[in-house]
C-alpha positions as CSV (number, residue, x, y, z in Angstrom):
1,X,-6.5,15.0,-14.8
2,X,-7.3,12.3,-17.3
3,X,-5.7,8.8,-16.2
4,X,-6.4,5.4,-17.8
5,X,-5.1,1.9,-16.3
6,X,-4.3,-0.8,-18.7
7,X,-4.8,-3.9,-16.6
8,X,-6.3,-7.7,-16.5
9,X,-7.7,-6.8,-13.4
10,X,-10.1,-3.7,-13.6
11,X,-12.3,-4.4,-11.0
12,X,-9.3,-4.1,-9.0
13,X,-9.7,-0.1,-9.1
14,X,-12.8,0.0,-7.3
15,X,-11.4,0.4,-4.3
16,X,-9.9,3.6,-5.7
17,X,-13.5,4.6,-7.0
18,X,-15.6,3.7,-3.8
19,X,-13.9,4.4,-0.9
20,X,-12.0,7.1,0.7
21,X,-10.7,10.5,-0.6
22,X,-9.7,8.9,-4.2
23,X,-13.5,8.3,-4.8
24,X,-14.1,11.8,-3.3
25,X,-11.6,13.5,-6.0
26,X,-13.2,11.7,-9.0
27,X,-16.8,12.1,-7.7
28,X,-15.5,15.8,-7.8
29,X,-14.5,15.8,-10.7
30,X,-10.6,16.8,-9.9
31,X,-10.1,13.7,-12.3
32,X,-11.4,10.6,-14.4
33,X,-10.0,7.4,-13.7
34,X,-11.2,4.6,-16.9
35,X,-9.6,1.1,-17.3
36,X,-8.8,-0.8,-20.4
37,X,-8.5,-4.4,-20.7
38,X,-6.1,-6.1,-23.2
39,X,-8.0,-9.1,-23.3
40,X,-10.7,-7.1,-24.9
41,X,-7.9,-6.7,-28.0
42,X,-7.0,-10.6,-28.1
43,X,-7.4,-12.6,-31.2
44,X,-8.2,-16.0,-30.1
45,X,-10.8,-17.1,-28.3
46,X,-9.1,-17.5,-25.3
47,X,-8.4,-13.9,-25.4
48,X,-4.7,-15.1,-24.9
49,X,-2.4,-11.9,-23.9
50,X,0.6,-14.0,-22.8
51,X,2.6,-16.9,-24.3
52,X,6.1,-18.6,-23.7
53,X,9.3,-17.0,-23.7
54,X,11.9,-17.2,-26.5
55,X,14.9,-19.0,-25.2
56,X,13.2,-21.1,-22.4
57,X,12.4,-20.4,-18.8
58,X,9.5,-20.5,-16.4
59,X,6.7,-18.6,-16.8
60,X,4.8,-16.7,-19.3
61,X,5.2,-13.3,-20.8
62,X,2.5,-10.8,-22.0
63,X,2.7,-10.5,-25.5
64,X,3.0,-7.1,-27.9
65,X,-0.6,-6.6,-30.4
66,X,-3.1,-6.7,-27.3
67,X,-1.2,-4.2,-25.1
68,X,-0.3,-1.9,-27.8
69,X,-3.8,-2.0,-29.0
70,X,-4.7,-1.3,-25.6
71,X,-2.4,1.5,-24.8
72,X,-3.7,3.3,-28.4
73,X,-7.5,2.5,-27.2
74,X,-6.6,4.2,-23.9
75,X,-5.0,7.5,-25.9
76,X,-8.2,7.2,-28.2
77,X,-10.6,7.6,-25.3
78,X,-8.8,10.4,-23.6
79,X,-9.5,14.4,-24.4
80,X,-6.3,15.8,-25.3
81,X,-7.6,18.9,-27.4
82,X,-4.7,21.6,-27.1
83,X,-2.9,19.2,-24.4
84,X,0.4,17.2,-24.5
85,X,0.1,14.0,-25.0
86,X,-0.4,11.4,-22.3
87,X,2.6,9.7,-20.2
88,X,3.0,6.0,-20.3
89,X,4.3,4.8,-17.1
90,X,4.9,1.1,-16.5
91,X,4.9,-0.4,-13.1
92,X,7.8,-2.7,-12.6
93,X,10.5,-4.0,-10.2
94,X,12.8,-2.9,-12.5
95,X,12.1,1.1,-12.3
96,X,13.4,4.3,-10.6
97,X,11.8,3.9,-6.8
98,X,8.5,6.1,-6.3
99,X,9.7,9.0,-4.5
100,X,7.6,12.2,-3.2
101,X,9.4,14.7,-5.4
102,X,8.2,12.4,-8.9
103,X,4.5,12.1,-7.3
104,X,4.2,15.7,-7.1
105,X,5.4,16.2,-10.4
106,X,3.3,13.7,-11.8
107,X,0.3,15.4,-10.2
108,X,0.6,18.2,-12.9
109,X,0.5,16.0,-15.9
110,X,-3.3,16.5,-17.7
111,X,-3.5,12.9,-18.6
112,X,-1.4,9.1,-17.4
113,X,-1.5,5.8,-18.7
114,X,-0.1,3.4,-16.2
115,X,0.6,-0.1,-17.5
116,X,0.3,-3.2,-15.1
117,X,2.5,-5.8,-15.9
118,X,1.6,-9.3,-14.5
119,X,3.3,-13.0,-15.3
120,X,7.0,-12.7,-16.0
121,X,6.9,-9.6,-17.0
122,X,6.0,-7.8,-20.9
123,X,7.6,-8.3,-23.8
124,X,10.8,-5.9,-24.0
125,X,9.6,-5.0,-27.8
126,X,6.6,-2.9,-25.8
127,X,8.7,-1.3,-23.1
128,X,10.9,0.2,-26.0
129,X,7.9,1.5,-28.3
130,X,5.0,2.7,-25.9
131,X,6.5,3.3,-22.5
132,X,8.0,6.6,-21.3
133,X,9.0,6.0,-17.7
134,X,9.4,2.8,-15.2
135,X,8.7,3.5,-11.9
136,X,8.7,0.3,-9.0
137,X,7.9,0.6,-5.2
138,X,10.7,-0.6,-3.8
139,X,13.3,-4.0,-4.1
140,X,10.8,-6.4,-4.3
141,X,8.2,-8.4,-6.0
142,X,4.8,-8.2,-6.2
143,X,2.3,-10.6,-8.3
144,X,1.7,-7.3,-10.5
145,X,1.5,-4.0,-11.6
146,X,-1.9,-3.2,-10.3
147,X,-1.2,-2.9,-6.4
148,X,1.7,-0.6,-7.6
149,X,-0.3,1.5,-9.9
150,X,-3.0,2.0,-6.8
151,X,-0.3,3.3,-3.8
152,X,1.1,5.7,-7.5
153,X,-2.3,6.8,-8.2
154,X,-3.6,7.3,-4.2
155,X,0.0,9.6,-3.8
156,X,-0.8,11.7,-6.8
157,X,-4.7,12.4,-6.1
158,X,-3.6,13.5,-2.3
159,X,-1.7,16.2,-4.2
160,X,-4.6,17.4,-6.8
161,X,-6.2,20.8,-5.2
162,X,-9.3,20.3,-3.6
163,X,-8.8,16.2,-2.9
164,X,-8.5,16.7,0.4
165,X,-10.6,18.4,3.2
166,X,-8.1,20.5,4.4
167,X,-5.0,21.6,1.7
168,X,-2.6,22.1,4.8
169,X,-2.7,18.7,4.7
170,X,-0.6,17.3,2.2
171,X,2.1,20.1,2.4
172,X,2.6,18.9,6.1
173,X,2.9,15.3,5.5
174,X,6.4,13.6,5.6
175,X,8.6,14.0,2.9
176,X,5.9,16.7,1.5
177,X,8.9,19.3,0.1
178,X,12.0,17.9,2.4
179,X,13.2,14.3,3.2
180,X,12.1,14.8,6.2
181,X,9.5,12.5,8.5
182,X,6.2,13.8,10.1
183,X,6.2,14.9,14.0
184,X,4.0,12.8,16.3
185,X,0.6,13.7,16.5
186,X,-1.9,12.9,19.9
187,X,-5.7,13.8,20.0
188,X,-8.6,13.7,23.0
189,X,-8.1,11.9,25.8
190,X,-5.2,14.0,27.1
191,X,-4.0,10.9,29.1
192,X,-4.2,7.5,27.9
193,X,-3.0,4.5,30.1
194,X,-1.3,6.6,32.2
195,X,0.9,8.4,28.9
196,X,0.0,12.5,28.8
197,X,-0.2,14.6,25.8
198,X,3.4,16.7,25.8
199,X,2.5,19.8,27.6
200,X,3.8,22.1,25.1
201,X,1.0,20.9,22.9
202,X,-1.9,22.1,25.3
203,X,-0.2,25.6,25.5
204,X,-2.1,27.5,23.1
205,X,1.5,29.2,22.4
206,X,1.7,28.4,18.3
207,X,5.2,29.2,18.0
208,X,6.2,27.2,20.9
209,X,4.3,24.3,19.0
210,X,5.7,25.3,15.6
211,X,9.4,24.8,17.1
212,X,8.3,21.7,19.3
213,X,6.7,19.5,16.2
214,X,10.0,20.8,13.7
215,X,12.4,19.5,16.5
216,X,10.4,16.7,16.8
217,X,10.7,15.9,12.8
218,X,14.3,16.5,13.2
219,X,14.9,14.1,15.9
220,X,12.4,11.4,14.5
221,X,14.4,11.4,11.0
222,X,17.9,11.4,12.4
223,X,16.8,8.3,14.4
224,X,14.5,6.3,11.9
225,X,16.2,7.4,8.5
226,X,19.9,8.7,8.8
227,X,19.7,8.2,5.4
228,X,17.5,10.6,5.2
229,X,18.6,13.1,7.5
230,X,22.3,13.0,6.0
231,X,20.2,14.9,2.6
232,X,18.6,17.6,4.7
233,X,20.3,21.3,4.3
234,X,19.7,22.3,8.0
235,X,18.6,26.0,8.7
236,X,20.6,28.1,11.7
237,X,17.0,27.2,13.9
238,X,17.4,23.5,13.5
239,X,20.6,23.2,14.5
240,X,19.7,25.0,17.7
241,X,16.6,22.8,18.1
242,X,19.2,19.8,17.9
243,X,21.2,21.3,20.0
244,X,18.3,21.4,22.4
């Protein structure tokens, strides 16, 4: 996977690059994560990107020539020999809410561009000509686009094959293929401050494990997100672990 940041803020990334298992994927190879600047694409020599708003108002709104210039640097850079062209997504309060289901299939695109937006916002002019898809983190506001565009770019590595040590891994995370929320987990000491590990999970007996952690999901979503658990299609053996 090829994907290319356009942000004011590259060194931000780093901490995708240098840490963790997002520094592990690239250092693999699984994909190549480049930033471009717009300021690099600014024609005065204040490398202005933004300017006032038409019609008044506070703020300041990034402007159209240094981002699209941007944008077509990023496309320029990228291999797309015998591939589809790459996805512009812009990161904004005002887009569909990052959900599991759009990670996963973002994670088979070849190559993303993901926008950062910062100041008041971009020019609307942009949005319509370069961008494909909006996508936000939820009903609020942060000071921009990058922090976004890292928790977007951290979901979708989890999901490239190989990224992580053990590929079990992802599949069994919450929300993974079902709205539904992870079991607890408990590792050594078996007692801690008086609290034991469940029995059940010192067993040895996988299946009686299997059906513990499933009711366990069950139970944990019904409680925390009803929201959630209202979506789920329920299978004959969850109903009798709820039941339980």
């Amino acid at each position: 996977m090829q994907v290319n940041v356009i942000t004011l803020f590259p060194d931000m990334f780093k901490a995708l690059s240098a840490s963790g298992i997002t520094a592990r994927a690239i250092a693999q190879g699984l994909l190549s994560l480049e930033t471009v600047n717009p300021r690099d694409f600014a024609e005065d020599r204040h490398q202005s990107v933004d300017d006032r708003p038409y019609g008044g108002g506070p703020g300041m709104v990034m402007t159209v020539p240094p981002l699209s210039k941007a944008i077509g640097a990023a496309k320029s850079s990228m291999d797309l020999v015998n591939k589809a062209a790459p996805k512009v997504i812009y990161m904004s309060p005002q887009g569909k809410p990052i959900n599991q289901k759009r990670i996963n299939e973002l994670a088979q695109q070849d190559s993303l561009i993901v926008l950062c937006g910062r100041y008041e916002g971009i020019d609307e002019r942009l949005i319509d000509a370069e961008v494909d898809e909006e996508l936000s983190l939820g009903d609020y506001v942060i000071s921009g686009g990058e922090l976004a565009a890292m928790v977007l770019l951290d979901a979708m590595i989890r999901q490239l094959p190989g990224a992580l040590g053990d590929n079990e891994s992802a599949n069994q995370d919450s929300f993974a293929s079902r709205p539904l929320l992870d079991c607890p987990h408990y590792s050594r000491p078996e007692k801690v401050a008086g609290h034991q590990v469940p029995g059940v999970l010192l067993s040895g007996d996988h299946e009686a494990i299997r059906r513990w952690r499933l009711k366990q999901s069950l139970l944990r979503t019904r409680e925390r997100r009803p929201d959630l658990f209202m979506q789920l299609q329920l299978s004959h053996e969850e109903l009798a672990l709820l039941d339980e």
